[in-house]
N, C-alpha and C positions, 0 to 999 in steps of 0.2 A: 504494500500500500504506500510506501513510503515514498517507491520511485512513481510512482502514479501524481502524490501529491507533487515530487521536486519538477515533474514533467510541466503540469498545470502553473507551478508558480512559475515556471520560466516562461513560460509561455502567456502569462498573464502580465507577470512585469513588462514583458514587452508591449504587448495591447496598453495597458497603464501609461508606463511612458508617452505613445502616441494620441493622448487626451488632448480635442482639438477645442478651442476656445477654453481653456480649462480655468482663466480668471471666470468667466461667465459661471463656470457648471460651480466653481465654488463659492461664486457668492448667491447662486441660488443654497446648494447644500446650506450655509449657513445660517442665512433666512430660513430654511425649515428645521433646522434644529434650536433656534432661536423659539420658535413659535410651539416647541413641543411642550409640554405642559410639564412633564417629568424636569426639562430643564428649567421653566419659569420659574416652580415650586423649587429647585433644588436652592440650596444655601451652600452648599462645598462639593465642586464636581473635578474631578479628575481627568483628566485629559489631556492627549499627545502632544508633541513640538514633533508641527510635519517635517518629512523628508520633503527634497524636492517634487517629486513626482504623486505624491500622496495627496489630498485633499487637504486643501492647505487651511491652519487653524490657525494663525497668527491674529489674523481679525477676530475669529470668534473669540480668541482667550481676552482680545481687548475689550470686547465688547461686555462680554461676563464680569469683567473686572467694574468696571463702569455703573453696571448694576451692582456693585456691592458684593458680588459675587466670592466668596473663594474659589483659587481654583490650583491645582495640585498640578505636578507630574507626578506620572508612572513610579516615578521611582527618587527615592524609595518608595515602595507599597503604600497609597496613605491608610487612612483609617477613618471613620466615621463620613464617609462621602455620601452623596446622594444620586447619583448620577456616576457612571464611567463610559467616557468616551473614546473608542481604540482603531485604529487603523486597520486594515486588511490590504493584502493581494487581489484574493477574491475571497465572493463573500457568494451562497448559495439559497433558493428564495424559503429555505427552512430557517436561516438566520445563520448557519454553520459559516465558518470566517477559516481562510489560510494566510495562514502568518509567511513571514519569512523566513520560517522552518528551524527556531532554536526553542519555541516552547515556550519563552518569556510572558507573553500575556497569557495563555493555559494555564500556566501556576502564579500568576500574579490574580488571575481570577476566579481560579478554583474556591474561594471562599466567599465569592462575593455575592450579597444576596439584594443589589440595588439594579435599575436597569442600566445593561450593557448598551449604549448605542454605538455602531459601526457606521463608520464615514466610509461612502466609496464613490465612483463613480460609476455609472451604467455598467459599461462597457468590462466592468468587473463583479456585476453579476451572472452565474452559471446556474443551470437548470438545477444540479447536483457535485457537493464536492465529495470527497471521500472522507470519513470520521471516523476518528478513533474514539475508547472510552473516554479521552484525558479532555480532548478536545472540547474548548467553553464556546456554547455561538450566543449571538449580541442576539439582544432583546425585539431591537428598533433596530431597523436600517436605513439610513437616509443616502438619497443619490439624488441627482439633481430631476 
């Protein structure tokens, strides 16, 4: 299963990379995680500093900040959040998410009992990804 998954992410990182107007797809994405109601109610939310090609969160963390917001990195693990917002390769329309294969966010959220939202883009959703027991999928999936 494993070479199955390393197949799809390589093959997904590249589709990802080629995201066309991808200021537009992300400031729609942002506008609908802004609007989500899990994130309006939340007080302390946890969430990425995008890579380049990822759905880029730089605005969102401003904008959360703004509202009063806390708002965390990954790492270290926070604690008491309301909200966790995590990145994916691809993501699949059960909610199952493929990381970039070191496990990181699977044991960063193995404990977590708030909603998961995954940022992605379209063009990184898949009909079906492959899952393991370990494997955590996001609650919410926002794509533009």
């Amino acid at each position: 299963m494993q070479y199955e998954k390393n197949s799809i992410r390589k093959k997904m990182l590249a589709v990802r990379a080629q995201v066309q107007n991808k200021s537009r797809a992300d400031e729609i994405i942002t506008s609908k995680v802004l609007a989500l109601s899990e994130v309006r109610n939340a007080k302390i939310l946890c969430i990425y500093e995008s890579l380049p090609s990822e759905v880029y969160t730089k605005e969102l963390i401003n904008v959360l900040k703004k509202q009063n917001k806390i708002v965390l990195a990954p790492d270290p693990p926070p604690k008491d959040i309301d909200v966790f917002i995590v990145p994916g390769v691809a993501f699949d329309e059960e909610g199952n998410r493929l990381g970039r294969g070191g496990g990181y966010y699977d044991r960063l959220l193995a404990n977590v009992s708030v909603p998961i939202v995954g940022l992605a883009y379209t063009c990184q959703i898949v009909s079906r990804l492959p899952r393991e027991t370990y494997d955590i999928p996001v609650s919410i999936l926002i794509h533009e």
